[in-house]
C-alpha positions, 0 to 999 in steps of 0.5 A: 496542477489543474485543480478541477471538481473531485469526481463526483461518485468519489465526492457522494461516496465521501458524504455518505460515509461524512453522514454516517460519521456524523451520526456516530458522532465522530469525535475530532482528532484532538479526543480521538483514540486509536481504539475509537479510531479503528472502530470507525474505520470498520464503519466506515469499511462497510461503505467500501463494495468489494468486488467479487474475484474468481477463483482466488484460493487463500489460506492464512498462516503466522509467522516471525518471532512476534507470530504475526498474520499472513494471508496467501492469494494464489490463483486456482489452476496456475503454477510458478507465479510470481510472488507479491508482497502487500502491505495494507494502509491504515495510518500504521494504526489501522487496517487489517488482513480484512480490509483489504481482502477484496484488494489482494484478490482482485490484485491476484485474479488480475495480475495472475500472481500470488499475493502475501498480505501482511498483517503487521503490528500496529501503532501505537502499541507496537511503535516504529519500527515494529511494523517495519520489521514484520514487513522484513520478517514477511519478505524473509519468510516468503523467500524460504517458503513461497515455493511450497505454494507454487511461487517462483521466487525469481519475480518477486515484488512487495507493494502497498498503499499509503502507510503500507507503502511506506513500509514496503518501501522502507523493507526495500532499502533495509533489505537492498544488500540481502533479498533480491526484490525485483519491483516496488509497487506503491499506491499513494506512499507516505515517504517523509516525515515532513508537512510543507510540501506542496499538495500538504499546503493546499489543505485538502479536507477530502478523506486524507487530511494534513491533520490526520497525518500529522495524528498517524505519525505522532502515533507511528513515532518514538520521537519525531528525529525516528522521521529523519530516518530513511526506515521511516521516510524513504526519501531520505535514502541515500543517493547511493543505497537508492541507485540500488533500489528495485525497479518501482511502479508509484501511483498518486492522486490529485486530491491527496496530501501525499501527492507532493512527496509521492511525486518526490520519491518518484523522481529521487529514484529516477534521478539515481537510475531506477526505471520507474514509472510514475502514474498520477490521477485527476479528481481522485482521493487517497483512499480510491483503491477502496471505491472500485466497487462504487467509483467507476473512475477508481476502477479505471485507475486501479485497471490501468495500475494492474496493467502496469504491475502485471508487465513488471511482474511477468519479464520476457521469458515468461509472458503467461502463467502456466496452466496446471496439467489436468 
């Protein structure tokens, strides 16, 4: 890979966000709680401008044994949308329904379709595979109740970013023989449990770092032969579970640790006959999805992302939502 300057919005957001952390005196990882951790990350969020998005309702729910949060998007006005899951990031330790509200609303009001952020357990409190089996209860209950809200459960989808799309993608193979999910939508996903490959390698000490996976897994984890597991790294899924896979949409960023197993979940579907399409950008970092609000060539990316999402979710018979009579 041609490896050129970061973009520099990305690199001055980062050092805005370094100095802020510096000024906390961010402990290293080493003396780092998940409790401390999480803090920071609030911190650091307040960096993040949201984009504001119109006339995007929403109401939070709980569901599942473990009554876990739920938060529905739906565009005001529109009816039988399709349906997408979203899965925050945060290392399975952090991240929240909060921290990615301005992220499912612009996805909604972009895409026109229902959103369903999941607000799963968290690490290391909750262990693998807790957070994966929220993600399972929140694609079961979409299925019985998501028509109530006006979705069509006919175009159903399930996405997220890095630790979320890890899940998301897990959920699909957990779930290949029982729900009908049409698309994979996963932005920067961790799909193995392994540091030697090649963007891993090249040591980028930009946002995500080599060190702060390793810290994310060990945390995620029981044990690390729990990381063998294809419902812990995807690419581990058997040729013949992955020809049975949805159809996916995988993004990656030059700048990323991530890139390299990104890359490898992408072919191994292709390889198994899944259509997918694999979008990979230059001089962005893995937290971009985060800078639409500061980083014009974040937002560009993001754009073209949903672009892409909004054909997959909309098949030929159904090209434009209907508007709701008056």
């Amino acid at each position: 890979m041609d490896h050129r300057k970061l973009d520099p919005q990305s690199e001055k957001l980062l050092k805005k966000i370094a100095s802020r952390m510096k000024e906390l005196q961010h402990p290293p990882l080493e003396l780092l709680t998940p409790e401390m951790s999480r803090y920071y990350y609030d911190e650091a969020r307040a960096y993040f401008k949201p984009l504001p998005s119109n006339q995007i309702h929403s109401e939070e729910t709980r569901i599942g044994s473990h009554q876990i949060p739920i938060r529905i998007y739906q565009p005001e006005g529109f009816h039988h949308l399709p349906v997408f899951i979203y899965m925050h990031g945060g290392g399975w330790v952090f991240g929240s329904l909060d921290s990615c509200e301005s992220f499912c609303q612009y996805i909604a009001e972009k895409c026109k379709c229902i959103v369903i952020s999941v607000g799963y357990r968290l690490a290391p409190e909750h262990k693998y595979p807790a957070a994966l089996l929220d993600t399972i209860d929140a694609v079961l209950w979409t299925v019985e109740h998501i028509s109530s809200f006006g979705g069509d459960i006919n175009r159903l989808s399930i996405g997220g970013e890095s630790s979320g799309g890890n899940l998301a993608a897990a959920a699909c193979i957990a779930l290949h023989q029982k729900v009908a999910i049409h698309h994979q939508f996963l932005i920067n996903p961790v799909t193995n449990y392994a540091f030697d490959s090649p963007s891993y390698l090249e040591d980028y000490q930009f946002n995500l770092t080599s060190e702060k996976m390793k810290w994310f897994w060990h945390h995620y984890l029981k044990a690390s032969n729990d990381g063998k597991e294809a419902f812990a790294s995807p690419l581990q899924v058997e040729d013949q579970i992955a020809e049975n896979l949805p159809q996916a949409l995988i993004v990656t960023v030059e700048y990323d640790p991530l890139r390299s197993e990104g890359e490898a979940y992408a072919n191994k579907l292709k390889r198994n006959g899944v259509n997918v399409t694999h979008l990979q950008y230059e001089k962005l970092v893995h937290s971009f999805i985060n800078m639409i609000g500061e980083v014009d060539m974040a937002k560009s990316a993001v754009d073209q992302m949903l672009l892409h999402m909004k054909e997959f979710l909309y098949d030929s018979e159904a090209k434009t939502p209907s508007m709701k009579p008056v």
